[in-house]
N, C-alpha and C positions, 0 to 999 in steps of 0.2 A: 967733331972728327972721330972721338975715341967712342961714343954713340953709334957714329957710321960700321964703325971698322967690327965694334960686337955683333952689329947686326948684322951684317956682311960675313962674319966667322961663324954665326949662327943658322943663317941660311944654308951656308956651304955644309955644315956639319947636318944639316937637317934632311939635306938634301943623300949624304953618302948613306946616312944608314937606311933611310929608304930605298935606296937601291940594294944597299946590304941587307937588307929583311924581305925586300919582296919575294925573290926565291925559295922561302922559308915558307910563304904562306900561298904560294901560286902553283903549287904541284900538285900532280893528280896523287891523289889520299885514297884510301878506304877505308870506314867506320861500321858497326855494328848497331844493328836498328836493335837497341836494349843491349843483349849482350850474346857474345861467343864463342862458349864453353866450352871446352874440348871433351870429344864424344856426342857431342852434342849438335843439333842443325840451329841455323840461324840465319834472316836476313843482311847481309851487308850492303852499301852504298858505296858505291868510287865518282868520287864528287871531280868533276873534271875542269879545272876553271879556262877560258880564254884568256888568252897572254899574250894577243897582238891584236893591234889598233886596227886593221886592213885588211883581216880576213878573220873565217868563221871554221871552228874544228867541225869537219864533216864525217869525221871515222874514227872511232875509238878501239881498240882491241887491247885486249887481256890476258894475257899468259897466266897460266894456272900452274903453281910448282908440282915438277914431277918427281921429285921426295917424297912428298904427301899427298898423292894424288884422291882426287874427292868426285866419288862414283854420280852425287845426285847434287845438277846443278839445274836451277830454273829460273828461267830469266821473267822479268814484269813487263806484257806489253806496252809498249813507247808511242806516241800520235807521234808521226813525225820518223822514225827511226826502224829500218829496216836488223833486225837481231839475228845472228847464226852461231851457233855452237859445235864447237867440232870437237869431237873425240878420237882416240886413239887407244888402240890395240895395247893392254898392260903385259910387260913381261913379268910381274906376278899379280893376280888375280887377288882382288881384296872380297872379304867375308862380308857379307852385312844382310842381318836378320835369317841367317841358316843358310842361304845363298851365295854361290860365289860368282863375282863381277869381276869383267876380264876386259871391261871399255872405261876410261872414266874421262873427264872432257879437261880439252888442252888449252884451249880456248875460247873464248866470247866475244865475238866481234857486231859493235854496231856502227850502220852506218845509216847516214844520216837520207830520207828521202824526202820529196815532195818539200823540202822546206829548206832553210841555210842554215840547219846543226845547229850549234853554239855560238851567239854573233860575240862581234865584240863588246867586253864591258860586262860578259854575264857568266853562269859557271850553268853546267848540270849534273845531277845525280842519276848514275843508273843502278839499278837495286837486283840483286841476284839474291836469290835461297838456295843457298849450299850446304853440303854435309855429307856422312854426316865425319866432324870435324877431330883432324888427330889428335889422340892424347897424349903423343909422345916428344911434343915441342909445344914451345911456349907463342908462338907467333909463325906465320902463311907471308911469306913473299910472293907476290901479284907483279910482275913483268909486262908494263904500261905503254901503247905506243899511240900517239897523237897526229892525226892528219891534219892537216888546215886545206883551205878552199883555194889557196896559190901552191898547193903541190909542197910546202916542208912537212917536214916531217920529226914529230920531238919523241926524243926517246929516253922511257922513263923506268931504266930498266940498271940503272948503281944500287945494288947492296950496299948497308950503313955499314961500316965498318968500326966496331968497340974501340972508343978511345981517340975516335977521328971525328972531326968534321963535317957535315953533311956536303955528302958530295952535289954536285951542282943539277942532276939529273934524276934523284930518287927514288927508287922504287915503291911503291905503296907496300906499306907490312901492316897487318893484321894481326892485332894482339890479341891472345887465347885468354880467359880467364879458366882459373880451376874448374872441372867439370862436379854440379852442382848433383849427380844423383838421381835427377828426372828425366834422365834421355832413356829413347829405347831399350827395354828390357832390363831397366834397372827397377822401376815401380812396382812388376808382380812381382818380385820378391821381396820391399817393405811389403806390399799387403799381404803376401803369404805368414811372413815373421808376423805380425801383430794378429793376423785372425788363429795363429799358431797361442802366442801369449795371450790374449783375451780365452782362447777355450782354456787354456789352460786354469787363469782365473776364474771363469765360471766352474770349473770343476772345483776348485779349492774352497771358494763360497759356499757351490752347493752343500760339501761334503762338510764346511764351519756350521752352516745353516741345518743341517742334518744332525749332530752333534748335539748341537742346542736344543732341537727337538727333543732327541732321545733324553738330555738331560732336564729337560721340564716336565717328560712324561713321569720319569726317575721320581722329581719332586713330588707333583701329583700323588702320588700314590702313597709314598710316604707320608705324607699331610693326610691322605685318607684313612692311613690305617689307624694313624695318632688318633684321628678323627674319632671314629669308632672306638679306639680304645677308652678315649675319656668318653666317650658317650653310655659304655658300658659299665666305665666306674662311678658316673654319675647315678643309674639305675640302679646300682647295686647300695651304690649308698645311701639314695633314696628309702626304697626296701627296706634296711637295716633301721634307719630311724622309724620307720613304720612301726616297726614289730616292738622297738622301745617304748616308743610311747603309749603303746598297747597294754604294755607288760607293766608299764607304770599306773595304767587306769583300773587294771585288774588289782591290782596289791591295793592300792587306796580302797 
């Protein structure tokens, strides 16, 4: 009996938190193919799973925040899925590469053709190259809406809220990592700075290496004159015993 009754409390318990977790891991998400640095462009993926047994997601669309709105967006051809992107008219015009951009896209909608979408039991990824990405927040809310092939419609469009719970409907957020230095128009200027510091060292060497010269030419000369000098006290000294032993052969 008291064997029946654990397993019977354990099934049930088994049973609620899968229902209490599925939510957590059944939402439409977006992740970075490597990584998504701000200032920086990057592929993302919005992984979309199927979440009913009886029908197939045939239309996915994507709201792009217009906070941060992100001038260059390109979608990856789909076998299977019809893509549209629509832009919209910015009330202030964002900068990028000396050029000012006054459309940036508000949306990315696909829909599913020639086939049944996402059936039941399966998820997909669709992948966007975006950018290039703000440096003045930490994370991109994506505004998520979900068709199915019986006409509902899920909407995946709750802000998390600090402190709270995850709401039952979540919006996909995109986390920024620190922007790493290599995006656009930040590379010619380490190569400027370093072929700046390298001449600079080739002049300090040349002029150490020049220095050195002049002080071995220095050397040189002084070694030669010593040179000559004892070469001239050797003749002289020579000479001198000459004339001695001369002087001595003559007296005898």
């Amino acid at each position: 009996m008291k064997t029946s009754r654990i397993a019977a409390v354990a099934a049930v318990a088994g049973t609620a938190v899968l229902a209490v977790s599925s939510p957590a891991f059944a939402h439409v998400s977006v992740v970075p193919e490597g990584t998504a640095a701000k200032g920086g462009y990057a592929v993302i993926d919005f992984k979309v799973p199927n979440e009913r047994d009886d029908a197939s997601t045939t239309k996915v669309e994507v709201n792009f925040p217009t906070d941060h709105p992100l001038a260059s967006v390109m979608a990856q051809p789909m076998a299977g899925w019809k893509i549209e992107i629509t832009k919209a008219k910015l009330a202030k015009p964002l900068e990028m590469h000396g050029q000012k951009i006054d459309q940036a896209v508000t949306k990315v909608t696909w829909t599913a053709s020639g086939g049944d979408g996402i059936e039941p039991g399966y998820f997909q990824k669709f992948p966007l190259s975006v950018g290039a990405l703000p440096e003045d927040t930490d994370e991109l809310v994506f505004k998520a809406v979900q068709t199915y092939s019986d006409k509902e419609v899920v909407r995946w469009i709750e802000v998390q809220q600090k402190g709270q719970d995850e709401p039952e409907n979540p919006a996909p957020v995109l986390a920024l990592s620190a922007a790493t230095g290599d995006h656009h128009g930040s590379a010619t200027g380490t190569d400027t700075t370093t072929a700046e510091e390298t001449s600079a060292k080739t002049e300090t060497t040349a002029s150490d290496d020049s220095g050195s010269t002049g002080g071995s030419d220095t050397t040189a000369r002084v070694l030669a004159v010593v040179g000559i000098v004892v070469g001239a006290a050797g003749v002289a000294y020579g000479t001198l015993a000459g004339r001695r032993r001369s002087t001595t052969g003559t007296e005898a």
